[in-house]
C-alpha positions in Angstrom: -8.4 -4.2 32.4 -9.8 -4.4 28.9 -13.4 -4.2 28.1 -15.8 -6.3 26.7 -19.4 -7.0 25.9 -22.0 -9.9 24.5 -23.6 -9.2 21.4 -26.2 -12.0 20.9 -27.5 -12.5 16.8 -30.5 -15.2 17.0 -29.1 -18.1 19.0 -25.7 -17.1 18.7 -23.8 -15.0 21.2 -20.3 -13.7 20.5 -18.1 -12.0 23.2 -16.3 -8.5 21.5 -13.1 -8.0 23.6 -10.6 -5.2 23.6 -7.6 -5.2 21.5 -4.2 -4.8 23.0 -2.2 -1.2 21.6 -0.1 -3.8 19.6 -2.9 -5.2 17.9 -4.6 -2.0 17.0 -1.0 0.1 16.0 -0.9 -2.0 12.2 -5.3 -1.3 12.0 -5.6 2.5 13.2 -3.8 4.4 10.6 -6.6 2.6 7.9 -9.2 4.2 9.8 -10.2 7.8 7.7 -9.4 6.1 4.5 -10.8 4.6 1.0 -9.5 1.3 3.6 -11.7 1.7 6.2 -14.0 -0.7 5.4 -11.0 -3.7 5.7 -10.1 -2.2 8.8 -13.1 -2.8 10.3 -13.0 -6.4 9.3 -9.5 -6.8 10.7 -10.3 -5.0 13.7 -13.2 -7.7 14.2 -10.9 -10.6 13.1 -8.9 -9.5 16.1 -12.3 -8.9 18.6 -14.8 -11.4 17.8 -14.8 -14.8 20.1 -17.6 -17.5 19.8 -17.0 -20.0 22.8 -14.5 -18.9 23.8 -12.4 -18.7 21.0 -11.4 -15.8 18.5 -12.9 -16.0 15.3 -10.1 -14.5 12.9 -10.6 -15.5 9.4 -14.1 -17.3 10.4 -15.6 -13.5 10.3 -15.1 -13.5 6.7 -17.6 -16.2 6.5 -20.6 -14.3 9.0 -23.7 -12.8 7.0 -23.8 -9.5 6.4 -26.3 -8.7 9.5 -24.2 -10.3 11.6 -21.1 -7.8 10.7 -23.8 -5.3 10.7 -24.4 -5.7 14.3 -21.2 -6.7 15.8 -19.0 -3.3 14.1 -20.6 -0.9 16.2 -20.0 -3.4 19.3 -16.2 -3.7 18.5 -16.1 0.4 17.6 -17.6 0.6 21.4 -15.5 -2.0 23.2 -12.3 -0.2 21.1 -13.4 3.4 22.1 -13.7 4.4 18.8 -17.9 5.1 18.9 -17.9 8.8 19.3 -19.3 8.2 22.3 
């Protein structure tokens, strides 16, 4: 079962879901380098859903806070926090 989690930014509320081991394998090995910051935008191209649907290449088009406070919610539902 893969996890997920609301994260709710003013009115709008987006669903983070897991990524499959096939989505992650092309993101991970970015992770620890001068690309990490793209990785995390992939990595919420391929979590992010608004109604139901994912959000892909819409993310790209989210304010800053809202990137702000959906990363650490995708890093949690991935198992990547630290925690």
């Amino acid at each position: 079962m893969l996890s997920k989690k609301t994260v709710k930014i003013g009115s709008e509320e987006y669903e983070v879901r897991e990524v499959t081991i096939a989505q992650m394998l092309p993101i991970l090995p970015k992770f620890g380098t001068d690309e990490q910051q793209q990785a995390q935008v992939e990595l919420l191209k391929a979590c992010v859903y608004k109604d139901g649907e994912l959000l892909g290449d819409k993310i790209d088009s989210l304010g800053i806070k809202s990137f702000m406070l959906l990363t650490p919610a995708v890093l949690e539902v991935c198992g990547m926090s630290g925690e």
